[in-house]
C-alpha positions in Angstrom: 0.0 0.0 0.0 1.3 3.8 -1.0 0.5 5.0 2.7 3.3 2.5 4.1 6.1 4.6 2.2 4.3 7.6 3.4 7.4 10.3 4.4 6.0 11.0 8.4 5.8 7.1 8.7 9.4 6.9 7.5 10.5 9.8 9.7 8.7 8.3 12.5 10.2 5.0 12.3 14.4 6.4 12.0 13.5 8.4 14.6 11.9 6.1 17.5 13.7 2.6 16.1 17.0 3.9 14.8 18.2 0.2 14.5 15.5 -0.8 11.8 15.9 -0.3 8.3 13.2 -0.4 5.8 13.4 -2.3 2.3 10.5 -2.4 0.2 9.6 -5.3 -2.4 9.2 -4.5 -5.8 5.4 -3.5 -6.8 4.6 -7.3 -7.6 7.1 -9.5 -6.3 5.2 -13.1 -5.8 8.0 -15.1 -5.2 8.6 -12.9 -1.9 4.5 -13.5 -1.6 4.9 -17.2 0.2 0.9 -17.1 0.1 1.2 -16.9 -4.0 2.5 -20.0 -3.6 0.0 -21.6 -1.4 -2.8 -20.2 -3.9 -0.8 -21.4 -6.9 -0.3 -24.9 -5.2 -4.2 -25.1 -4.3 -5.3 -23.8 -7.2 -3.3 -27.0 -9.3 -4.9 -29.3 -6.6 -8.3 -28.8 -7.7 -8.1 -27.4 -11.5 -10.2 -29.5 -14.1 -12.1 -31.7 -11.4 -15.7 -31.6 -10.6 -17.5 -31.0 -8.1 -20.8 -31.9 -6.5 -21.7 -29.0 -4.6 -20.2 -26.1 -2.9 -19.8 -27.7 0.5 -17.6 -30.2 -1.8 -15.1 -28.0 -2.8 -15.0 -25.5 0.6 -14.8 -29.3 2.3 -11.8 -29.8 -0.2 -10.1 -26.3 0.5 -10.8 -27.4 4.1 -8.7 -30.3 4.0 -6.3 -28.4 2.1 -5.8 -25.6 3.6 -6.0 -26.1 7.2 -6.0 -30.3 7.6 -2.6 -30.2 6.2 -3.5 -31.9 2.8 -1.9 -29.7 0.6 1.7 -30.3 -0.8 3.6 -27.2 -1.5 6.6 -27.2 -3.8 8.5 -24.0 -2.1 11.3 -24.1 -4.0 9.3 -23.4 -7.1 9.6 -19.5 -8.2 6.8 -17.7 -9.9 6.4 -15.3 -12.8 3.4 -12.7 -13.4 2.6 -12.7 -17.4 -0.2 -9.8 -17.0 -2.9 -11.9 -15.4 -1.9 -14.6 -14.7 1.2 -16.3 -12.6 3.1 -18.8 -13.8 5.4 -21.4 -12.3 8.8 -22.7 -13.2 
């Protein structure tokens, strides 16, 4: 967000925490995003299959998501193309 680079924020922060130093990440920058990764990696779970219902797939993103289903490939890096992200 535009506010975070915001001068007074900046000038408050050197001033009270002297010790921290700011870097910011490029405008898009999804492979320093480690939830693009968990989207990207759900996302190829359940492309091209069918479902039932809704409560099918939110039971499915369930599992996924916060049963510990999901396999993630971290060391995989991503690349915006307009749109859309791909992997390589």
């Amino acid at each position: 967000a535009s506010f975070h680079k915001r001068e007074e924020y900046i000038n408050k922060i050197e001033a009270e925490m002297p010790n921290i130093h700011l870097e910011f990440l490029p405008e898009y920058s999804p492979d320093y995003n480690l939830i693009e990764l968990v989207w990207h990696s759900t996302k190829e779970y359940i492309a091209n299959r069918l479902f039932k219902s809704i409560e099918d797939l939110e039971y499915l993103l369930h599992q996924l998501l916060n049963e510990g289903a999901l396999i993630i490939k971290w060391g995989r890096k991503l690349k915006n193309k307009g749109d859309t992200i791909i992997t390589i």
